[in-house]
C-alpha positions in Angstrom: 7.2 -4.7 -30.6 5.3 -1.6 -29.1 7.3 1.0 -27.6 6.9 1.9 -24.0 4.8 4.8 -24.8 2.7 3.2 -26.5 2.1 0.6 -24.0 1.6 3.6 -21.7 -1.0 4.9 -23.9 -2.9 2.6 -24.5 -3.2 1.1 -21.0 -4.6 4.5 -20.5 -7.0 4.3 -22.8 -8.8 1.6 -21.1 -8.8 4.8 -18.4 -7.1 4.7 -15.4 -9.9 5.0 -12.6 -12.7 3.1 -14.4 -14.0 0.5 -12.2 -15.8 -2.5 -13.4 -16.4 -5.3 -11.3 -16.5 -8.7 -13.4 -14.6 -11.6 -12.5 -15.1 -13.5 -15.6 -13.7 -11.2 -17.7 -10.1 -11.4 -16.1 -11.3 -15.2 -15.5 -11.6 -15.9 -19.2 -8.4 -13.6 -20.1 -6.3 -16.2 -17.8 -7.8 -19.5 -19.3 -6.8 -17.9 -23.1 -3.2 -17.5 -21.7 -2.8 -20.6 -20.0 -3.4 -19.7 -16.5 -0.5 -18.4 -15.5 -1.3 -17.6 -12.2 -1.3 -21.7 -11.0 2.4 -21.4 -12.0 3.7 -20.4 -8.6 2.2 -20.2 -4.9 1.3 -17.2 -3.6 0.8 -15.2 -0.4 -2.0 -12.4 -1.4 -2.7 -9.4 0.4 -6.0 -7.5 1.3 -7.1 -4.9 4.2 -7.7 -1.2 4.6 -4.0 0.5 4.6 -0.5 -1.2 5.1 -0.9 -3.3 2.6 2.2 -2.3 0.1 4.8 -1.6 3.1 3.6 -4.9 4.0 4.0 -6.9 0.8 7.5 -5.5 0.7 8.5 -6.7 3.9 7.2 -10.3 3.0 9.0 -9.8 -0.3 12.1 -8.6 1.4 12.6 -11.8 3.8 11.6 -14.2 1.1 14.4 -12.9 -1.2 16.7 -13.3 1.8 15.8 -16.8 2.0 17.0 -17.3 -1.4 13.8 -17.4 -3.4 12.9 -15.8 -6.9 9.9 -13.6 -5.9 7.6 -12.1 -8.1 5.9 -8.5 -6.4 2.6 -7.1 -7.7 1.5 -3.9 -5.4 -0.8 -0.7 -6.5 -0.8 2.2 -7.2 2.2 3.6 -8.3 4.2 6.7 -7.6 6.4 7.1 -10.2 6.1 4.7 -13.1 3.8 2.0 -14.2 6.6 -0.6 -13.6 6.7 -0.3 -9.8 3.6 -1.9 -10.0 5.1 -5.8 -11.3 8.7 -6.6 -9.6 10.9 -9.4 -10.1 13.4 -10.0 -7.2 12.8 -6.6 -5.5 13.4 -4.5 -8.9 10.4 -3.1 -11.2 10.7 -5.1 -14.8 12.1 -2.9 -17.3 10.4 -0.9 -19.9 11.2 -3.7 -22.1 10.0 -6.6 -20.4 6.6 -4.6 -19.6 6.2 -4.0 -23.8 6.9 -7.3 -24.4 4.2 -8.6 -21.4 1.7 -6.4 -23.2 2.3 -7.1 -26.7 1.6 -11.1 -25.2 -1.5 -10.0 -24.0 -3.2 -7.0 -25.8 -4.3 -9.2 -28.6 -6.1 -11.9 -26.3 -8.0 -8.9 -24.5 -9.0 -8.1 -27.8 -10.9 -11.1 -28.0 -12.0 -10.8 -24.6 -13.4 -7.2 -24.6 -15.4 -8.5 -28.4 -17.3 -10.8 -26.0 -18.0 -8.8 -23.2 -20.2 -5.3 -22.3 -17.6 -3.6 -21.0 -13.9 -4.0 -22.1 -11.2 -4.9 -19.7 -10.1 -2.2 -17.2 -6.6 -1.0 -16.8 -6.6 -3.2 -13.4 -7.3 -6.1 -15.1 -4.5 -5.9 -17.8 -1.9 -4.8 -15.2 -3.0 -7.7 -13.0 -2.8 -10.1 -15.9 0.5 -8.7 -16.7 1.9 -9.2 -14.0 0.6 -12.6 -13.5 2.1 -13.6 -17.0 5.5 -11.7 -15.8 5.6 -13.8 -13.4 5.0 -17.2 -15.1 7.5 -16.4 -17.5 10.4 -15.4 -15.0 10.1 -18.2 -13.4 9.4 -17.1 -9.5 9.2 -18.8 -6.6 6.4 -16.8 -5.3 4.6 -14.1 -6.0 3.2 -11.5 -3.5 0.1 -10.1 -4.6 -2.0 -6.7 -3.1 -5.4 -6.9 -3.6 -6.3 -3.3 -5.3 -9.9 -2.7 -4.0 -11.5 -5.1 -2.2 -10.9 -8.5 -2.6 -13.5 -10.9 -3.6 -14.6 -9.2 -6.9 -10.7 -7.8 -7.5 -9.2 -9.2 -10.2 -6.0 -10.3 -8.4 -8.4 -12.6 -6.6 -8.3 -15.3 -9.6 -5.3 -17.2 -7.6 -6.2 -19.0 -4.8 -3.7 -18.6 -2.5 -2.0 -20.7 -0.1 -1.0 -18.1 2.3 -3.8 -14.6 2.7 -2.9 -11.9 4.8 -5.6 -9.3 6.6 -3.8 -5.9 7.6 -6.3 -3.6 9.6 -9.9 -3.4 8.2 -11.2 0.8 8.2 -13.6 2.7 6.3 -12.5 3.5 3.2 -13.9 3.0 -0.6 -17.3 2.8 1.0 -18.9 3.5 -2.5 -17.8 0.5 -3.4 -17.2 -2.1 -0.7 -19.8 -1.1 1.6 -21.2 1.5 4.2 -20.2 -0.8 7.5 -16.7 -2.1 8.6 -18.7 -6.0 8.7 -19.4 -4.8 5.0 -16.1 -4.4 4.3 -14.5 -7.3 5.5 -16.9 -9.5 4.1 -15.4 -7.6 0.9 -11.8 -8.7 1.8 -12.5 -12.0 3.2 -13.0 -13.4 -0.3 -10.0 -13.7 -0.7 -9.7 -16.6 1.8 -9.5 -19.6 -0.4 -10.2 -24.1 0.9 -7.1 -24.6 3.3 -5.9 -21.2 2.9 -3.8 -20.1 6.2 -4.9 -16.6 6.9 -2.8 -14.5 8.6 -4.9 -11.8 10.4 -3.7 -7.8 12.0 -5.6 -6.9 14.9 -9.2 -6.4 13.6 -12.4 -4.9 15.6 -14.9 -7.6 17.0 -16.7 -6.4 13.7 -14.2 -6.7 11.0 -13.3 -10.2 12.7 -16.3 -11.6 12.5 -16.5 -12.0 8.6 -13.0 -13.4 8.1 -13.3 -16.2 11.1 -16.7 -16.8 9.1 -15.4 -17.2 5.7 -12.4 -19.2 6.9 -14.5 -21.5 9.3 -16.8 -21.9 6.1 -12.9 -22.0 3.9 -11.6 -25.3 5.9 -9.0 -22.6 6.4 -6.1 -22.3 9.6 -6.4 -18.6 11.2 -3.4 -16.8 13.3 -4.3 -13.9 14.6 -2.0 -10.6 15.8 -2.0 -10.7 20.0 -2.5 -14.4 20.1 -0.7 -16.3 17.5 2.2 -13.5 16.8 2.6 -9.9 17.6 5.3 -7.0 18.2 7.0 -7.5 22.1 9.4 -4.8 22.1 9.6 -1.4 20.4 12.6 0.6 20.4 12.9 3.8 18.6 16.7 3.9 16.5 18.8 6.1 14.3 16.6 5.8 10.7 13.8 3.4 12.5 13.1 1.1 14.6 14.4 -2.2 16.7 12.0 -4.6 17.3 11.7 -7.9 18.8 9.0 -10.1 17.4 6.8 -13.2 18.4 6.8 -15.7 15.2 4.6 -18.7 14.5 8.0 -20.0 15.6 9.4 -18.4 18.9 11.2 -15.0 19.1 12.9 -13.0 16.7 14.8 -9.9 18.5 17.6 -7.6 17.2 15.1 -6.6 14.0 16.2 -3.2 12.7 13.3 -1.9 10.3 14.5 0.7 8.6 11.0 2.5 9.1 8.4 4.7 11.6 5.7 3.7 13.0 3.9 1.4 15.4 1.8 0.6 12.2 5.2 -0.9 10.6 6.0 -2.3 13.1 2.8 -4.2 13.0 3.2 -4.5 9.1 6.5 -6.2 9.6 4.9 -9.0 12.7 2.8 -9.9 9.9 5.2 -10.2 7.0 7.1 -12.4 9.3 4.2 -14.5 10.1 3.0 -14.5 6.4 7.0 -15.6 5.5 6.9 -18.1 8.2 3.2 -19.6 7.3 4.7 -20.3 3.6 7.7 -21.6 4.9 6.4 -24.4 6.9 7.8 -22.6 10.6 5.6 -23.0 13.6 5.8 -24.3 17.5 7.9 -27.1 16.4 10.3 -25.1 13.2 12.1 -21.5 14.0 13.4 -19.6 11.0 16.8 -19.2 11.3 16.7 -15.4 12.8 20.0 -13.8 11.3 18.1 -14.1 8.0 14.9 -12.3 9.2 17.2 -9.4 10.3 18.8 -9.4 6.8 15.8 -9.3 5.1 14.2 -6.6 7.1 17.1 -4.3 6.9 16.8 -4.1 3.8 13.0 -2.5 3.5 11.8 0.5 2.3 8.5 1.7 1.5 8.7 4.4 -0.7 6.0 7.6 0.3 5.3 5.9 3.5 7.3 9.1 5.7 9.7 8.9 3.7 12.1 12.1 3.9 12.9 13.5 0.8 15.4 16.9 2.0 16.3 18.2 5.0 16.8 21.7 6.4 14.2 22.0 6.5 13.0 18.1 6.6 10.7 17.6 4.3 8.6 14.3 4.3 6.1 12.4 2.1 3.1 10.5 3.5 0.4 8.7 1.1 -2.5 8.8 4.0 -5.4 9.5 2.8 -8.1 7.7 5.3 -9.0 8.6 8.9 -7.2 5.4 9.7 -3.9 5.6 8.1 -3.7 9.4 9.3 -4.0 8.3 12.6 -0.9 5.8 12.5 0.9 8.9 10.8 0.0 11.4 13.3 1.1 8.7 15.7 4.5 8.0 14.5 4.9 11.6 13.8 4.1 12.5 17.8 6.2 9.6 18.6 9.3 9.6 17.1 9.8 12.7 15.3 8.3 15.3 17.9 8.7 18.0 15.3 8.3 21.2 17.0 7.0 23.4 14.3 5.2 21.2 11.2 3.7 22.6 8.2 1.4 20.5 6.5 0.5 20.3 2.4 -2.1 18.3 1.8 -3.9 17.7 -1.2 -7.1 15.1 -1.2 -9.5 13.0 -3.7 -12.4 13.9 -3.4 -14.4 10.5 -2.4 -12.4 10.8 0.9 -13.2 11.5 4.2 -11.3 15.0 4.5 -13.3 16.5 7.0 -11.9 12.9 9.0 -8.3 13.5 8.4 -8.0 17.3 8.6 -9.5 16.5 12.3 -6.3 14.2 13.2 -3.8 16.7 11.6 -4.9 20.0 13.7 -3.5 19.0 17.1 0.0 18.3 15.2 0.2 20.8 12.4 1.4 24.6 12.9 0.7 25.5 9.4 -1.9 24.2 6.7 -1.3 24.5 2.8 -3.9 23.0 0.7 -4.1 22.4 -3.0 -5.0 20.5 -5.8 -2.9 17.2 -6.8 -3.5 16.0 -10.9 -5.9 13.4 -10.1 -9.0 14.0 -12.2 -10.7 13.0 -8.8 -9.2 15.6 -7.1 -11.4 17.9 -4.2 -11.8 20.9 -5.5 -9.6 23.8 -4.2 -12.5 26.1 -2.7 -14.6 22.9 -1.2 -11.2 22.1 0.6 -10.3 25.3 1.5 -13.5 25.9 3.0 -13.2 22.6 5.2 -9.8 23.3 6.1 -10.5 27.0 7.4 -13.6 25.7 9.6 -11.4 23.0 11.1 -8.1 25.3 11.7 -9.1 29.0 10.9 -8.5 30.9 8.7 -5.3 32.4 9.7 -3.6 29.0 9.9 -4.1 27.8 5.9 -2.7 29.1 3.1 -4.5 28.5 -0.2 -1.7 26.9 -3.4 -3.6 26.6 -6.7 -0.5 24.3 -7.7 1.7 21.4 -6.0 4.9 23.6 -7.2 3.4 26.8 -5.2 2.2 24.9 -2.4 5.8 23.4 -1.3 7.2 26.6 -1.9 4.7 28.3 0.6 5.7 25.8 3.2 9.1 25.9 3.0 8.9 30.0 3.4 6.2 29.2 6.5 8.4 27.0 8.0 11.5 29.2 7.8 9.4 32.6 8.4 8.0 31.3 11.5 10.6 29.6 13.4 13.5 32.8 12.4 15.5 30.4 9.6 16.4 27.7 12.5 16.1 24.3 11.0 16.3 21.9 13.6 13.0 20.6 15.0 10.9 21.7 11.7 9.6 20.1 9.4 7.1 20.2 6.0 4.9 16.9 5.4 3.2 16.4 2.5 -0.2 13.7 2.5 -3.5 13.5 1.7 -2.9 10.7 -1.2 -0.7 8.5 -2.8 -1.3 10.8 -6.3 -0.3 14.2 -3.7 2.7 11.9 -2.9 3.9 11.0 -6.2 3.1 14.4 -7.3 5.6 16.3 -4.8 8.1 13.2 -5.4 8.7 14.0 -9.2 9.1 17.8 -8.2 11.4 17.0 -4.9 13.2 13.8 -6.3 14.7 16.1 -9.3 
C-alpha cells in the first residue's frame, strides 16, 4: 500500500490549483468505480462564503440524530484529511492511502483517454465519494468547491441543495455578474430536489427560482419559510431561537460569532429538517437540535487561538465575507485597539476588503502567505498605504515576522494592557492555515 506521503505527493502532482472544467472526466471515473456516489442521499452545498461552517452545522445535528454521516468540505487548513470526514472525524492517514491506492489506477485509465488528466479536485472528490460508499454512511454532506454546475462534486444529484449567500467572488471563472454567478450555483439543483435558499439579492434569486421552477424542484427561502428570531450574544457565542420548516427552536447555544452563523446555522436546521421529513405538520424533537449545535466548531472562522493578547484567525478573503467579519467583530468583540495581519491571493478583490478593515483596524501588517498565488508584497503594500497611510502599516516579508510585529504593536501601543486588544489574522484560508501551524505549536 502507498504511504501517506506518497499519496501526498502524488495528489500534488496533479497540482494543487489547476482548474479544468470537464464533467465527464470525473463522470467516467465514477461509472469505472461503480458509482459510489448513488450509495447514500445527500444534502450538497453551493454559494459564495459560509459554506464549510455551514456543512458542519448540518453535519453536527444529523450525527445527533443518530446517523452515520459522511463530510466532504474544501480547502483545508491543516491536512489533506480534513477534507473527507466520517462521523465528525477526518479519516485517518490510513484509510486515505488505502482510498487512493482504490482509485489511482482507474484515473490512470481515465487521464489515457482524456486531454487533460484529472485534477487534484477530482481525485479528492472521488475519494471521498468512495470513502463514503465504503463506510457505509447515512448521508453525506457535500461543499461544492467552485461553482457548482461544472464542479465535480456535482455528479450526485441530491435530494436536499442548500444556497448560502451568492457575492462576487472567482469571477474569472464563474462570471462577471452576481445573475452570472448564481446561474453557476444553481446547477446544482437537481428533478425534485428541495432547495434550501439564504437570503439572496433580487438578482442572485432570480436564477435559482429559475432552475428549480425548470427542476420540478420545492424552494424554502430565509425570511419566509425559516429564519433567525432572536439573537443573543453569550459567554463563547451565541443563543439563538430559530424558525424551522417545523415551528420554533429556542434555547440554541452556537458555540460561534456572527450574525452570518447565525444565519449558517437557520439553514443547517432547515437543510436537517428538509432531509428528515419535518415541516408544518412534523417538529424535530428540539433538545436534539440544541445537542447538536453545541457541539460546532468551525475551525479559522474567528476562531481564537491565544490570548493576552487575543489573537484570532479569520479565512475572509471576499468583500462579502469581510463584511460579516467586520460585523461580528464590531458587534460582539468591540476590541478597542485591533491590529490586523493580513495576507491575500492575488485574484482577490483586496482593494474591496482593505476598504471594510480601515474603520475597525488600529494597526495594519501585511505579508506574503505560501500560496503560489499570493499578491505580491510591494503591489499590497502599496494598496494598503493608499487606503490607511503609510504610518499605519507595517511591511512583514514572512508570516513568522508579521505576527511578531503585531503582537509588539499591540502591546507597544496600548502600554502592555491586554484587555480589550486584540491581533486578527485574514485575508485567506492559506493566511489562516499558515498562522495556525505557527500559533497551534
Amino acid at each position: 500500500m502507498s504511504s501517506y506521503d506518497e499519496v501526498i505527493a502524488a495528489l500534488d502532482g496533479r497540482g494543487f490549483t489547476r482548474m479544468n472544467f470537464d464533467m465527464q472526466k470525473i463522470r467516467d471515473l465514477m461509472d469505472v468505480l461503480g458509482s459510489p456516489q448513488r450509495a447514500y442521499p445527500a444534502i450538497h452545498l453551493t454559494g459564495t462564503n459560509g459554506k464549510t461552517s455551514t456543512a458542519r452545522m448540518i453535519d453536527g445535528l444529523l450525527r445527533a440524530h443518530g446517523l452515520h454521516t459522511g463530510r466532504y468540505t474544501s480547502p483545508h487548513l491543516e491536512t489533506i484529511r480534513e477534507r473527507i470526514s466520517l462521523d465528525g472525524e477526518p479519516v485517518t492517514e490510513e484509510q486515505l492511502a488505502a482510498t487512493y491506492d482504490e482509485i489511482a489506477p482507474l484515473a490512470d485509465l481515465i487521464d489515457k483517454q482524456a486531454a487533460e488528466p484529472l485534477t487534484y479536485f477530482d481525485m479528492t472528490t472521488a475519494m471521498a465519494f468512495a470513502t463514503f460508499a465504503d463506510a457505509p454512511v447515512d448521508i453525506a454532506v457535500i461543499e461544492v468547491g467552485l461553482g457548482g454546475e461544472e464542479d465535480a462534486t456535482n455528479v450526485i444529484d441530491a435530494g436536499v441543495c442548500v444556497i448560502t449567500p451568492i457575492g462576487l467572488d472567482h469571477t474569472e471563472w464563474l462570471g462577471d455578474t452576481i445573475e452570472d454567478i448564481a446561474w453557476a450555483k444553481a446547477g446544482i439543483i437537481h428533478k425534485g430536489a428541495t432547495v434550501i435558499s439564504a437570503l439572496q439579492t433580487e438578482e442572485a434569486m432570480r436564477p435559482l427560482l429559475e432552475r428549480s421552477a425548470e427542476m420540478g424542484a420545492t424552494v424554502a427561502r430565509e425570511g419566509s419559510e425559516f429564519g433567525v428570531v432572536r439573537r443573543d450574544q453569550a459567554v463563547g457565542g451565541q443563543l439563538l431561537a430559530i424558525q424551522g420548516l417545523g415551528g420554533v427552536y429556542d434555547e440554541i447555544f452556537l458555540p460561534l460569532f456572527g450574525a452570518h452563523q447565525a444565519q449558517n446555522a437557520a439553514l443547517a436546521l432547515a437543510a436537517v429538517e428538509a432531509f428528515l421529513g419535518a415541516g408544518p405538520e412534523k417538529q424535530l424533537n428540539p433538545e436534539t437540535i440544541r445537542e447538536g449545535f453545541a457541539t460546532v466548531d468551525s475551525p479559522g472562522r474567528l476562531e481564537r487561538v491565544r490570548s493576552a493578547p487575543t489573537i484570532l484567525l479569520d479565512g475572509a478573503h471576499n468583500p462579502h465575507g469581510m463584511a460579516a467579519t467586520v460585523t461580528a467583530l464590531e458587534e460582539e468583540f468591540a476590541f478597542r485597539h485591533l491590529v490586523v495581519v493580513a495576507a491575500f491571493l492575488g485574484d482577490k478583490d483586496v482593494e474591496g476588503i482593505l476598504a471594510l478593515l480601515e474603520p475597525v483596524t488600529a494597526r495594519l501588517v501585511v505579508t506574503q502567505n505560501s500560496s503560489p498565488r499570493s499578491m505580491p508584497l510591494n503591489e499590497l503594500s502599496e494598496l494598503a498605504i493608499d487606503i490607511f497611510g503609510e504610518d499605519r502599516v507595517t511591511v512583514a516579508e514572512t508570516m513568522p515576522d508579521a505576527i511578531e510585529e503585531a503582537v509588539v504593536l499591540a502591546e507597544e501601543d496600548t502600554n502592555g494592557e491586554h484587555s480589550g486588544v486584540a491581533v486578527l489574522i485574514t485575508g485567506s484560508v492559506v493566511t489562516v492555515a499558515d498562522a495556525r501551524k505557527l500559533l497551534k505549536k
